[in-house]
mmCIF file as gemmi writes it, N, C-alpha and C atoms, coordinates in Angstrom:
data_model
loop_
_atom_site.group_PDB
_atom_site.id
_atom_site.type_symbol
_atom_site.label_atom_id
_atom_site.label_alt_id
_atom_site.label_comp_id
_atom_site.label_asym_id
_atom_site.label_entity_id
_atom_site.label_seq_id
_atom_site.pdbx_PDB_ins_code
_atom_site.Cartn_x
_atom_site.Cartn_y
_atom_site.Cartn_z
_atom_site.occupancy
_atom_site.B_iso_or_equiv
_atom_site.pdbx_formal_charge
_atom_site.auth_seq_id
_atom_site.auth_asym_id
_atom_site.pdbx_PDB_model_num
ATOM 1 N N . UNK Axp A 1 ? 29.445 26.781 20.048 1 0 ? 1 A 1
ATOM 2 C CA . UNK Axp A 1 ? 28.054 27.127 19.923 1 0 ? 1 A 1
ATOM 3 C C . UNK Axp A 1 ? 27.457 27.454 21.281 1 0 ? 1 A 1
ATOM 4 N N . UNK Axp A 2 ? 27.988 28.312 21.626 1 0 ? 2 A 1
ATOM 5 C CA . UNK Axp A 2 ? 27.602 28.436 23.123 1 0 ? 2 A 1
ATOM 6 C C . UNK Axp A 2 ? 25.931 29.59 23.075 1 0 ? 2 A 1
ATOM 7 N N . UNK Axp A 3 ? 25.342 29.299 23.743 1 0 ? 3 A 1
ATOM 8 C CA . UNK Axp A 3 ? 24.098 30.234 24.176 1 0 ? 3 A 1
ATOM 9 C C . UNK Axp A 3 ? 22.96 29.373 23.231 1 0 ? 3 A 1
ATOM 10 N N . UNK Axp A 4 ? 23.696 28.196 22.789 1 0 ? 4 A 1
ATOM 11 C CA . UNK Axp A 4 ? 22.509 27.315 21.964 1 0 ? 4 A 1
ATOM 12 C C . UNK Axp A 4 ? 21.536 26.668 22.914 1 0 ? 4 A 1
ATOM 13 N N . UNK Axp A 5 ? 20.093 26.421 22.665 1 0 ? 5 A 1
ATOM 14 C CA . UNK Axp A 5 ? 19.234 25.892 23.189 1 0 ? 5 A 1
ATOM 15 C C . UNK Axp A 5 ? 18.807 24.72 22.876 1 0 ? 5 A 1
ATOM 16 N N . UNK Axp A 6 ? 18.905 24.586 21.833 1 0 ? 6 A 1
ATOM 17 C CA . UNK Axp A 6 ? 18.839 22.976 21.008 1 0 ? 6 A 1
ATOM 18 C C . UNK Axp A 6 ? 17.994 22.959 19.948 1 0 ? 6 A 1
ATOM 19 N N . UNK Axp A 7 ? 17.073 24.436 20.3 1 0 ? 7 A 1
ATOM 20 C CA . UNK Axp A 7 ? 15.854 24.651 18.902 1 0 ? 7 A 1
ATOM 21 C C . UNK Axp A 7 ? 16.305 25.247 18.075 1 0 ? 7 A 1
ATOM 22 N N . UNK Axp A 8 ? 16.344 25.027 17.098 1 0 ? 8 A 1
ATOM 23 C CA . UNK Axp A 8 ? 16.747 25.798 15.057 1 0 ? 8 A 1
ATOM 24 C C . UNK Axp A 8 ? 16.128 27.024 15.546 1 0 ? 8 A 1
ATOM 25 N N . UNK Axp A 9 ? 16.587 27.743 14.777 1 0 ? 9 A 1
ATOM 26 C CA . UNK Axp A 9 ? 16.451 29.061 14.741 1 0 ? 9 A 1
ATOM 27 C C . UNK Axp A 9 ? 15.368 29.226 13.262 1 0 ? 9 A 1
ATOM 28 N N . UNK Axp A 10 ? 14.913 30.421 13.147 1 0 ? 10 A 1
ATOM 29 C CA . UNK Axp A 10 ? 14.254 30.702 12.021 1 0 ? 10 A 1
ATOM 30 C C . UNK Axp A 10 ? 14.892 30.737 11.044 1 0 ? 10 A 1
ATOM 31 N N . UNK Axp A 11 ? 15.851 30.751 10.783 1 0 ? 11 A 1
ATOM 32 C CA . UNK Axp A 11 ? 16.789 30.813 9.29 1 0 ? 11 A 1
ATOM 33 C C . UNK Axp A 11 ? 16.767 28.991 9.075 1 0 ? 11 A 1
ATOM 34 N N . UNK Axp A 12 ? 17.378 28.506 10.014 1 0 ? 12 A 1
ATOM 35 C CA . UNK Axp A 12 ? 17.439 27.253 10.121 1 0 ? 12 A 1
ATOM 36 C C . UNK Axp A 12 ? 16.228 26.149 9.448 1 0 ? 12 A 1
ATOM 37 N N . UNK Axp A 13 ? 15.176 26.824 10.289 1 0 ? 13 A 1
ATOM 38 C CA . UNK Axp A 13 ? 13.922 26.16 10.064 1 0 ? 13 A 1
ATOM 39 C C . UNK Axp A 13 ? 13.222 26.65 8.796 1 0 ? 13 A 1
ATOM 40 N N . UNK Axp A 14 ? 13.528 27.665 8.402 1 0 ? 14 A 1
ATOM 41 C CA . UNK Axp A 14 ? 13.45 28.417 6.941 1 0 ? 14 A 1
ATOM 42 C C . UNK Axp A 14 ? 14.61 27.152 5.566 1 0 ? 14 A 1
ATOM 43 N N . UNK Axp A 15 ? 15.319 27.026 5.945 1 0 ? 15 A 1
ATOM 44 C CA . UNK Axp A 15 ? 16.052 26.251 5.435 1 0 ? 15 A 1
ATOM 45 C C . UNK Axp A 15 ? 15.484 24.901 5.327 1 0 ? 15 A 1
ATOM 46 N N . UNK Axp A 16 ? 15.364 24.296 6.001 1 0 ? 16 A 1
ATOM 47 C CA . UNK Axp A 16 ? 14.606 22.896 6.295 1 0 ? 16 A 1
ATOM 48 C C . UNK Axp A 16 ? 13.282 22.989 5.116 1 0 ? 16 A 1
ATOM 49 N N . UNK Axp A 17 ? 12.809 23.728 5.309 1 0 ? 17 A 1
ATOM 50 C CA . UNK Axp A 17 ? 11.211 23.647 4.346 1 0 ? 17 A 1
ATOM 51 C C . UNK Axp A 17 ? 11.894 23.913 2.71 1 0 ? 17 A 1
ATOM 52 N N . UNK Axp A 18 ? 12.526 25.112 2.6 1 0 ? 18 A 1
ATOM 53 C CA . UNK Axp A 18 ? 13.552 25.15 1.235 1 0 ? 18 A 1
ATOM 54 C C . UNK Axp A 18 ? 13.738 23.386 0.989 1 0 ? 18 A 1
ATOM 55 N N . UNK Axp A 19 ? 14.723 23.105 1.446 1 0 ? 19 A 1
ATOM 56 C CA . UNK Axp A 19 ? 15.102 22.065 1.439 1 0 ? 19 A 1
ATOM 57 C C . UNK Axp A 19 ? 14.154 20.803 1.032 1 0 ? 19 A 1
ATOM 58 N N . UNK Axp A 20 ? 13.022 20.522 1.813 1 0 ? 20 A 1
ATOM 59 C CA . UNK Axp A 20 ? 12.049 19.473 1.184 1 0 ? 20 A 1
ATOM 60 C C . UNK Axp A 20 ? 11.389 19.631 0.02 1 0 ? 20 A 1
ATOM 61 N N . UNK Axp A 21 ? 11.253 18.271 0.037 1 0 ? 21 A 1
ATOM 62 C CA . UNK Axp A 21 ? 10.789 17.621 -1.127 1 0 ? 21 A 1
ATOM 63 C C . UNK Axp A 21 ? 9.094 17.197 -1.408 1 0 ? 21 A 1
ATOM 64 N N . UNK Axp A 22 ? 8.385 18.059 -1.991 1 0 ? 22 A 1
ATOM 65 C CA . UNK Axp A 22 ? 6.892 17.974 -1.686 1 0 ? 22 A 1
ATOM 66 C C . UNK Axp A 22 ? 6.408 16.439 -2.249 1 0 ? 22 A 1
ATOM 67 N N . UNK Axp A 23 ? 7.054 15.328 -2.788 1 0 ? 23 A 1
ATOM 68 C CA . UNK Axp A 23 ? 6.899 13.961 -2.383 1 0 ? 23 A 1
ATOM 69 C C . UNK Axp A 23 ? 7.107 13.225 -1.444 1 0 ? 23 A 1
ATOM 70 N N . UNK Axp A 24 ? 7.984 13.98 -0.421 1 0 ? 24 A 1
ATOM 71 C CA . UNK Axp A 24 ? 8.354 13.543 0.831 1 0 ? 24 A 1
ATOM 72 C C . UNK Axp A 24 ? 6.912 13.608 1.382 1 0 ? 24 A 1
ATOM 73 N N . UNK Axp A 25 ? 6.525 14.645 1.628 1 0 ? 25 A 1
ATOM 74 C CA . UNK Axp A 25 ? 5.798 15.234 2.563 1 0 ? 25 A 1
ATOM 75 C C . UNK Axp A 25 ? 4.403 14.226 2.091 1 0 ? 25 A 1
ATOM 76 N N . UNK Axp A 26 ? 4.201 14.044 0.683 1 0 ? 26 A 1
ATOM 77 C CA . UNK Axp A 26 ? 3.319 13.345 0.398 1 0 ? 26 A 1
ATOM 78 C C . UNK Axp A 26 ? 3.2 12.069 0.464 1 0 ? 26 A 1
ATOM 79 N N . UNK Axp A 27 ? 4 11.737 0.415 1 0 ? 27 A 1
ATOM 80 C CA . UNK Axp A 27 ? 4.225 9.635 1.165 1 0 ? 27 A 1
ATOM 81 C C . UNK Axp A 27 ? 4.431 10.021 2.495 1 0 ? 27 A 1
ATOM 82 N N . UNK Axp A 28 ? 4.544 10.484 3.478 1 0 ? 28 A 1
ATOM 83 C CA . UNK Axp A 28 ? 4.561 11.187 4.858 1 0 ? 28 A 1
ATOM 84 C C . UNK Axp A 28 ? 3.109 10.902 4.801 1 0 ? 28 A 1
ATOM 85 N N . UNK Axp A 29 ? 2.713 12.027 4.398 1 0 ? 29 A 1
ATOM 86 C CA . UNK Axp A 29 ? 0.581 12.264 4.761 1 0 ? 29 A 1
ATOM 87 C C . UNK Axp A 29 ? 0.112 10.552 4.134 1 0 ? 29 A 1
ATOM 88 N N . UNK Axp A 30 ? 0.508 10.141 3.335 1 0 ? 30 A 1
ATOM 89 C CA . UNK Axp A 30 ? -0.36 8.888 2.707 1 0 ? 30 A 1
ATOM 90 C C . UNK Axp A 30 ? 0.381 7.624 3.858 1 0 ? 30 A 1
ATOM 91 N N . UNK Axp A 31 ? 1.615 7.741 4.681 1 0 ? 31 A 1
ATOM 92 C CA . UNK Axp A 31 ? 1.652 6.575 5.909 1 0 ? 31 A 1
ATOM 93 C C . UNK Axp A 31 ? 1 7.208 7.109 1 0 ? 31 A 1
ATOM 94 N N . UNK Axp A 32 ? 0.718 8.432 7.504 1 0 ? 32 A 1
ATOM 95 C CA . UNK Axp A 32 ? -0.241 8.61 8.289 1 0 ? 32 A 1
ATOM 96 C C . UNK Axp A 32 ? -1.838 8.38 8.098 1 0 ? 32 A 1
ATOM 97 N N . UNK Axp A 33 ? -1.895 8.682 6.767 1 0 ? 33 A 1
ATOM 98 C CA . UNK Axp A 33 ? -3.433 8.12 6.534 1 0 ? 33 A 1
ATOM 99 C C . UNK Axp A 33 ? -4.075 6.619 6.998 1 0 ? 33 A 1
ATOM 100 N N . UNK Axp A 34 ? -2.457 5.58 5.989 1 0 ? 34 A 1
ATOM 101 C CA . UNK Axp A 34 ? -2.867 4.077 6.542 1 0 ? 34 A 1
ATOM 102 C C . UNK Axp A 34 ? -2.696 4.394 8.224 1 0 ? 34 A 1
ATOM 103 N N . UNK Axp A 35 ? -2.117 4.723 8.614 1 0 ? 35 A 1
ATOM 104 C CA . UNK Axp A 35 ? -1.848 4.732 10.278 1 0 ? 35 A 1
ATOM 105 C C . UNK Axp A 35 ? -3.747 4.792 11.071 1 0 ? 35 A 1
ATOM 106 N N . UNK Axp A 36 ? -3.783 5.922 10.316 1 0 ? 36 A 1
ATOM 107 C CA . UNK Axp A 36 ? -5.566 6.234 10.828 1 0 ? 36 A 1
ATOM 108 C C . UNK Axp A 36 ? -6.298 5.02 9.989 1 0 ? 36 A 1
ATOM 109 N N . UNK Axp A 37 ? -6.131 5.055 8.737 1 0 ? 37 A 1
ATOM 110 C CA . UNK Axp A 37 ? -7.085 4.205 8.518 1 0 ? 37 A 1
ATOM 111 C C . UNK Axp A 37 ? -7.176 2.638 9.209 1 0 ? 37 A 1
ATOM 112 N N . UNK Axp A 38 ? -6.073 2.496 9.67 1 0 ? 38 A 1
ATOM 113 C CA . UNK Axp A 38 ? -6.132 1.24 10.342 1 0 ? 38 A 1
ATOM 114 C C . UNK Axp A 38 ? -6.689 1.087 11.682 1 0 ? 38 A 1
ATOM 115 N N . UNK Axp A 39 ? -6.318 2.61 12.417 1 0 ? 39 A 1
ATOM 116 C CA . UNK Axp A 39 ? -7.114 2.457 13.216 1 0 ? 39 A 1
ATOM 117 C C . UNK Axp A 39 ? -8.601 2.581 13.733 1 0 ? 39 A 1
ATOM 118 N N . UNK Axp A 40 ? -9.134 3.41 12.467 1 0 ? 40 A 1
ATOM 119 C CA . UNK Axp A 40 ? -10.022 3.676 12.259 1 0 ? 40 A 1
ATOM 120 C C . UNK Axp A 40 ? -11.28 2.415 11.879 1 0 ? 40 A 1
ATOM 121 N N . UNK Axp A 41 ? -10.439 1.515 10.958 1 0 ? 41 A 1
ATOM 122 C CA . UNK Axp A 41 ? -10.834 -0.095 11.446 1 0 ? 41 A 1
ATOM 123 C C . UNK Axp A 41 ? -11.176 -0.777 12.627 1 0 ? 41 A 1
ATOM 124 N N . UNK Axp A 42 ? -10.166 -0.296 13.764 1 0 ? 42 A 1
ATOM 125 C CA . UNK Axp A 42 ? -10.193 -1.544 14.919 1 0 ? 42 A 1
ATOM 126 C C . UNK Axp A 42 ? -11.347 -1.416 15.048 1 0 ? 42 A 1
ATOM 127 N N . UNK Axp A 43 ? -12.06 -2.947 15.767 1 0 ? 43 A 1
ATOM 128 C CA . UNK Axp A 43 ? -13.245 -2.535 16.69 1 0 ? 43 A 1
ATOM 129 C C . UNK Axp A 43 ? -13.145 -1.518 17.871 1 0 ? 43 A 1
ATOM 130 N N . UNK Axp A 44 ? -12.315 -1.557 18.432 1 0 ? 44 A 1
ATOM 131 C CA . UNK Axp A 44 ? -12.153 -0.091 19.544 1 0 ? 44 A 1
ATOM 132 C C . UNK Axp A 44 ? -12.812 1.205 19.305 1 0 ? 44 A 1
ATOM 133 N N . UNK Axp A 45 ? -12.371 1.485 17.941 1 0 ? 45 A 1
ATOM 134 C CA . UNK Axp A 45 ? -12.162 2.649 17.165 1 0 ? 45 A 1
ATOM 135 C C . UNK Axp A 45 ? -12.728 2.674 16.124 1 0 ? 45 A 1
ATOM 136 N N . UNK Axp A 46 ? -14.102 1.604 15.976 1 0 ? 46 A 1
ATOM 137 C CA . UNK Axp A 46 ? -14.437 1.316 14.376 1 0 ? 46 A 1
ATOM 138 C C . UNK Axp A 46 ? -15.096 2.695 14.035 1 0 ? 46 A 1
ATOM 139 N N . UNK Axp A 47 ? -14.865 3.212 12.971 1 0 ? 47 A 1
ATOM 140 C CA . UNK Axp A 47 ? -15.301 4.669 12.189 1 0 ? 47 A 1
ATOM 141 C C . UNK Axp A 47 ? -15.438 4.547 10.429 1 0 ? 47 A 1
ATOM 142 N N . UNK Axp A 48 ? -16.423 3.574 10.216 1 0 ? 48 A 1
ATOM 143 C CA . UNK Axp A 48 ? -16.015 3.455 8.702 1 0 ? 48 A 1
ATOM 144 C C . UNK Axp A 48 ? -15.927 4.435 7.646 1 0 ? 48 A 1
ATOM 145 N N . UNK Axp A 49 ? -16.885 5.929 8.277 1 0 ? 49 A 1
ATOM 146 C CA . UNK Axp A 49 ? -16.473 6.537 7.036 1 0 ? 49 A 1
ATOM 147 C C . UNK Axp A 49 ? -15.021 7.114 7.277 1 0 ? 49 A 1
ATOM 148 N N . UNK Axp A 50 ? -14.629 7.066 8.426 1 0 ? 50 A 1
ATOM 149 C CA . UNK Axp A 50 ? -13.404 8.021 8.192 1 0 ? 50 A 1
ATOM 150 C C . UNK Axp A 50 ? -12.462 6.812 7.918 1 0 ? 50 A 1
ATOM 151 N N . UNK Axp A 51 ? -12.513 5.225 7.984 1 0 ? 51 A 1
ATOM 152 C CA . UNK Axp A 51 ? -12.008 4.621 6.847 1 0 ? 51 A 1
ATOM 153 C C . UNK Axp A 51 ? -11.483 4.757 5.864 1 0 ? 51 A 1
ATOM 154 N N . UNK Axp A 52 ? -12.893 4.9 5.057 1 0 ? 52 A 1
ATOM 155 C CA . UNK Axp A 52 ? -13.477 4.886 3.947 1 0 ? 52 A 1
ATOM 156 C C . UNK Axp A 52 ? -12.465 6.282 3.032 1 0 ? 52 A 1
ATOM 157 N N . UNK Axp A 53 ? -12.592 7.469 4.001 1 0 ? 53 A 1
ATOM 158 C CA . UNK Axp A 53 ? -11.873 8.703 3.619 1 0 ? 53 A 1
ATOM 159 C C . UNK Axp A 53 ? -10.481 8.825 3.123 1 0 ? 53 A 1
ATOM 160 N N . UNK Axp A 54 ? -9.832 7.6 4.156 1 0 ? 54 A 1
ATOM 161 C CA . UNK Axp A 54 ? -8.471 7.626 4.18 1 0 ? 54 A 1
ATOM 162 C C . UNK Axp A 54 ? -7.693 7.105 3.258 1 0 ? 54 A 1
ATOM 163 N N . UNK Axp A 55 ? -8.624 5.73 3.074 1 0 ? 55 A 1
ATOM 164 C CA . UNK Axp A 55 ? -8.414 4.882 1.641 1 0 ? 55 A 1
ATOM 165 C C . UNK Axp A 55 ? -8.522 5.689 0.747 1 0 ? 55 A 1
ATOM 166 N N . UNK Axp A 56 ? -9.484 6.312 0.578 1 0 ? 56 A 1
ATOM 167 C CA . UNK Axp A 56 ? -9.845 7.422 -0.417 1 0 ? 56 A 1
ATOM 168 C C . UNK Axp A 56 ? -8.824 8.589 -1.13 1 0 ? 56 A 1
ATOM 169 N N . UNK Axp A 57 ? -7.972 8.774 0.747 1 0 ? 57 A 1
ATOM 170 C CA . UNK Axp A 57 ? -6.745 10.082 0.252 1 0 ? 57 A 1
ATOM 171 C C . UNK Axp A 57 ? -5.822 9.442 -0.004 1 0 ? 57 A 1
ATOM 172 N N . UNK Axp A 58 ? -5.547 8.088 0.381 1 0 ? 58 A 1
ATOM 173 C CA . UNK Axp A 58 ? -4.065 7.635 -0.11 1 0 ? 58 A 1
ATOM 174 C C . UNK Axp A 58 ? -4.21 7.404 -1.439 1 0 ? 58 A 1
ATOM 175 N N . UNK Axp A 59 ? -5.093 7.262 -2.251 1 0 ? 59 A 1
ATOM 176 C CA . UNK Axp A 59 ? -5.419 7.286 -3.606 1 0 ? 59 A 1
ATOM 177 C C . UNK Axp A 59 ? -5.198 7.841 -4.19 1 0 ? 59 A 1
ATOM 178 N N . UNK Axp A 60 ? -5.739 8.635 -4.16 1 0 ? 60 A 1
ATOM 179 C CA . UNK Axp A 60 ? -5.198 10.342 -4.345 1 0 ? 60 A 1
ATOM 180 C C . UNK Axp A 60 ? -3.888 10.871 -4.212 1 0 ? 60 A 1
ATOM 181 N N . UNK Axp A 61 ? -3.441 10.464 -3.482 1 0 ? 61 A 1
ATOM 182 C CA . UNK Axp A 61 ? -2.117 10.604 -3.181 1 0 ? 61 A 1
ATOM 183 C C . UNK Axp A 61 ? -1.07 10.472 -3.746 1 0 ? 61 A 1
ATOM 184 N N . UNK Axp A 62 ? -1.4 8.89 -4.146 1 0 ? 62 A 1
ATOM 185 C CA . UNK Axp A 62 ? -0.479 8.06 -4.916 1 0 ? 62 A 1
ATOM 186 C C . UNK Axp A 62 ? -0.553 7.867 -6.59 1 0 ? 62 A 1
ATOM 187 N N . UNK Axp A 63 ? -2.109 9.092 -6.883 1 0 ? 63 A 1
ATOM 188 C CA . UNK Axp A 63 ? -2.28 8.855 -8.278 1 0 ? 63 A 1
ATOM 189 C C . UNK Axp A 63 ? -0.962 10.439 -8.536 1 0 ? 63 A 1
ATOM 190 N N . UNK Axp A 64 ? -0.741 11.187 -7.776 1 0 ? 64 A 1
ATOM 191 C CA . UNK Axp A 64 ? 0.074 12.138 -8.072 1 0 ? 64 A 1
ATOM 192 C C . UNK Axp A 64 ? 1.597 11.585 -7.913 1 0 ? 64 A 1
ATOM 193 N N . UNK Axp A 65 ? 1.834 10.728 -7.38 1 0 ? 65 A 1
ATOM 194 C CA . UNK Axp A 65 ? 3.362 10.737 -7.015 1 0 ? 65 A 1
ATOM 195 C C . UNK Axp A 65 ? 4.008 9.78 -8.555 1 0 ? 65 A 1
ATOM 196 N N . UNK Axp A 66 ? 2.53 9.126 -9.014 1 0 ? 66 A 1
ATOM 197 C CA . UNK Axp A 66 ? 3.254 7.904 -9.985 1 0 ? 66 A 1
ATOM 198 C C . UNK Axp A 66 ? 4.663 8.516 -10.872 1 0 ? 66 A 1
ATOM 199 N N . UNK Axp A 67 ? 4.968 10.158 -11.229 1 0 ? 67 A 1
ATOM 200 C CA . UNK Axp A 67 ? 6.629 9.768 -11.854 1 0 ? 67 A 1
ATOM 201 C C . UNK Axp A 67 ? 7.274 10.55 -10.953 1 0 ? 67 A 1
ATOM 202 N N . UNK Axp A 68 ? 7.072 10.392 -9.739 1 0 ? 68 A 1
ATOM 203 C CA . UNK Axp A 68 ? 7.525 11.311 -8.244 1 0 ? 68 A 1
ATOM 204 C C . UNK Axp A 68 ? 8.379 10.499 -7.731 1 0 ? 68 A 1
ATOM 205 N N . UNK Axp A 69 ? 8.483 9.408 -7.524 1 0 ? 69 A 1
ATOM 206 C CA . UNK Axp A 69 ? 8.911 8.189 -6.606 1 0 ? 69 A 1
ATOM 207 C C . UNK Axp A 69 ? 8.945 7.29 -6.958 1 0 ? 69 A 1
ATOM 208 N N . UNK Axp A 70 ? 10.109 6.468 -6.755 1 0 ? 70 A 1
ATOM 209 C CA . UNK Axp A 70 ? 10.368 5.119 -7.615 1 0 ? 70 A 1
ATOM 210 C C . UNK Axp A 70 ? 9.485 4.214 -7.528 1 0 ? 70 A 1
ATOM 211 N N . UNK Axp A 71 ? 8.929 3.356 -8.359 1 0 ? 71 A 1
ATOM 212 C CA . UNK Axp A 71 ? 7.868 2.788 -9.044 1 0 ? 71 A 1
ATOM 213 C C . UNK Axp A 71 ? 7.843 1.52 -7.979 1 0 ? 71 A 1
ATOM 214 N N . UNK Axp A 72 ? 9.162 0.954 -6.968 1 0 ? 72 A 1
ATOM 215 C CA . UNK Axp A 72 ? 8.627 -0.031 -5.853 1 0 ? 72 A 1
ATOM 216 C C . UNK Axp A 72 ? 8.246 0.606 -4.65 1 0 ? 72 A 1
ATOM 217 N N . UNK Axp A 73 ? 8.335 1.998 -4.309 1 0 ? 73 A 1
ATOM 218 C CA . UNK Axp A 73 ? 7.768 2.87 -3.045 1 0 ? 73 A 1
ATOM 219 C C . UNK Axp A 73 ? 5.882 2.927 -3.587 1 0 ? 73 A 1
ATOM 220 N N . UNK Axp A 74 ? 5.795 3.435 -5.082 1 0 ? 74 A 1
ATOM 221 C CA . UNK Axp A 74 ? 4.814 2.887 -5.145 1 0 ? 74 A 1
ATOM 222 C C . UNK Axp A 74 ? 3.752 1.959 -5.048 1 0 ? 74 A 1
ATOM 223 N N . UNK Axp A 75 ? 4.159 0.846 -5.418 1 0 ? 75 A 1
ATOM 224 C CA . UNK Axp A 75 ? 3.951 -0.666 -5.493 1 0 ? 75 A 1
ATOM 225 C C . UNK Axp A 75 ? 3.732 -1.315 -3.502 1 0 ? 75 A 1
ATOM 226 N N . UNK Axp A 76 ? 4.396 -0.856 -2.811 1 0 ? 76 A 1
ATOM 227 C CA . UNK Axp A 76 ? 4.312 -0.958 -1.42 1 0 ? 76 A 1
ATOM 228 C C . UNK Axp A 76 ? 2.994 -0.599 -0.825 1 0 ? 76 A 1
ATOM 229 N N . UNK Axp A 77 ? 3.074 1.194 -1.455 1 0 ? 77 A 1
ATOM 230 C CA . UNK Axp A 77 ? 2.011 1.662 -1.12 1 0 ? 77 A 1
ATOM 231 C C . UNK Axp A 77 ? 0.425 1.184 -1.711 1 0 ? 77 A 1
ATOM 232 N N . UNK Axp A 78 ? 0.584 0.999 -2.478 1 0 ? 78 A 1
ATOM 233 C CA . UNK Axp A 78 ? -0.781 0.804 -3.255 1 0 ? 78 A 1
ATOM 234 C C . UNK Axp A 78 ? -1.26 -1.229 -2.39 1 0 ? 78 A 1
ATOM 235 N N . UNK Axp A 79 ? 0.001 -1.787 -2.162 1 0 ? 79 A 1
ATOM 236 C CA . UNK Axp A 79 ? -0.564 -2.857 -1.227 1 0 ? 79 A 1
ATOM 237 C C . UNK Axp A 79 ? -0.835 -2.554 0.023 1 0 ? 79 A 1
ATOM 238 N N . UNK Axp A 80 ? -0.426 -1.282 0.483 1 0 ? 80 A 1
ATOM 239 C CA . UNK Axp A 80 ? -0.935 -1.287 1.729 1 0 ? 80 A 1
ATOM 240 C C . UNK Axp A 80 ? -2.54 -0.549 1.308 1 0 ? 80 A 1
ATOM 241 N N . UNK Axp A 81 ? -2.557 0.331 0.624 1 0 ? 81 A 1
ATOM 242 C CA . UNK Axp A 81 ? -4.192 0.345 0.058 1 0 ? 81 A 1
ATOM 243 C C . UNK Axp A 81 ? -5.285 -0.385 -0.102 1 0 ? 81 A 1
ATOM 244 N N . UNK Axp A 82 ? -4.811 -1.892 -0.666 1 0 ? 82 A 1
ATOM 245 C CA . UNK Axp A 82 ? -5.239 -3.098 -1.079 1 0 ? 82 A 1
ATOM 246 C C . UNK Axp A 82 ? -5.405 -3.559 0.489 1 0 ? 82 A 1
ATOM 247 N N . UNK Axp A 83 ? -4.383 -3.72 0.927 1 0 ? 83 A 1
ATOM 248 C CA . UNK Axp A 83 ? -4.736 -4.515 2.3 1 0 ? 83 A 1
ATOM 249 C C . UNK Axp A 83 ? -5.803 -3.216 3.596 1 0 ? 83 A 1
ATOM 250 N N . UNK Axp A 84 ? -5.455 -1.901 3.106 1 0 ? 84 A 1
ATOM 251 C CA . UNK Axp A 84 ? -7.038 -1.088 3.996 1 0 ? 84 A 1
ATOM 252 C C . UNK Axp A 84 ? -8.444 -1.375 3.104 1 0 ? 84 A 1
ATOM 253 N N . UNK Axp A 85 ? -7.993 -1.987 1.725 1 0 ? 85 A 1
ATOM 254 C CA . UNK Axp A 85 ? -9.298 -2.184 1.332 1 0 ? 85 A 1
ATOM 255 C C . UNK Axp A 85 ? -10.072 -3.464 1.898 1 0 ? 85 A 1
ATOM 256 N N . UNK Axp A 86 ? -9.118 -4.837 1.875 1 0 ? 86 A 1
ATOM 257 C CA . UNK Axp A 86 ? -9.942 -5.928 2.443 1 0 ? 86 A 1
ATOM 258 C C . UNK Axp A 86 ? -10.17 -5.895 3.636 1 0 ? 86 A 1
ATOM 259 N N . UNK Axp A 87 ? -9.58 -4.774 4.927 1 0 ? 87 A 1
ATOM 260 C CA . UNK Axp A 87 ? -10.337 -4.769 6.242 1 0 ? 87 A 1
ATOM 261 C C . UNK Axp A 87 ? -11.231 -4.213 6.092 1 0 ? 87 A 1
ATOM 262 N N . UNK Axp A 88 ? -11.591 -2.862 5.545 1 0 ? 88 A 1
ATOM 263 C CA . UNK Axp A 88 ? -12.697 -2.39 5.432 1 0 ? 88 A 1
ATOM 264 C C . UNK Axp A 88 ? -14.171 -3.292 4.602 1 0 ? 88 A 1
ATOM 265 N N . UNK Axp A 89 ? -13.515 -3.779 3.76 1 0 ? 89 A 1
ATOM 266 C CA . UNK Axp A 89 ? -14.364 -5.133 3.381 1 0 ? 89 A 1
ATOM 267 C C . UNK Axp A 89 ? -15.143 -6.134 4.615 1 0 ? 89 A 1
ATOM 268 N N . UNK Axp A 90 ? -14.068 -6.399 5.27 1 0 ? 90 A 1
ATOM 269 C CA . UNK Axp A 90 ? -14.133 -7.024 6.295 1 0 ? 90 A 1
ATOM 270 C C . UNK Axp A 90 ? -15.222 -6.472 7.294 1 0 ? 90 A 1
ATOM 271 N N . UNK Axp A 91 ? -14.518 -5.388 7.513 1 0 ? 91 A 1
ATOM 272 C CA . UNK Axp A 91 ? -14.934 -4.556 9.094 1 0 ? 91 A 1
ATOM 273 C C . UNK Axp A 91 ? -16.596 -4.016 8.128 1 0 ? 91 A 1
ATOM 274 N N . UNK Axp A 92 ? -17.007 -4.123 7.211 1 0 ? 92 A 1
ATOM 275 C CA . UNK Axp A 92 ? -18.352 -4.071 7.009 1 0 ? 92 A 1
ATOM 276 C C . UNK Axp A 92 ? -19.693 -4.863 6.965 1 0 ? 92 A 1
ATOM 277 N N . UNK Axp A 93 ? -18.817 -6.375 6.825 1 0 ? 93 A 1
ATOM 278 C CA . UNK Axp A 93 ? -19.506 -7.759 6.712 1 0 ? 93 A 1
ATOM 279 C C . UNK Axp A 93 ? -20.052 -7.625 8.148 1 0 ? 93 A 1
């Protein structure tokens, strides 16, 4: 493989997107959401509506995946929902 650079090529990277799985991508966006929404909690960083938003999209999220993804990837997720719901509970008191 000589004259390789280390970056995929467009066929390559054309391939890759073929290849996924639009539940991937969607439990992807719904652990970046908790990611923000948590931080979006800290006091550092407190932002409740964009909280509020995030909780909101992982909801959403996860009301589409229910016969997408096995029913304990679910179950994970929806506690980590539960647990952005009682900080935000929290972080409003």
């Amino acid at each position: 493989m000589e004259g390789k650079t280390g970056e995929p090529s467009a066929e390559e990277m054309l391939e890759a997107v073929r290849s996924m799985k639009v539940a991937d991508l969607l439990l992807s966006t719904a652990a970046t959401l908790a990611q923000l929404g948590f931080a979006k909690l800290d006091e550092s960083t407190r932002d409740l509506e964009q909280a509020r938003l995030a909780i909101e999209g992982m909801k959403a999220l996860l009301s589409s995946l229910e016969e997408a993804v096995p029913a304990e990837v679910l179950r994970d997720f929806h506690q980590v929902v539960a647990n952005l719901q009682l900080s935000y509970a929290k972080a409003v008191e």
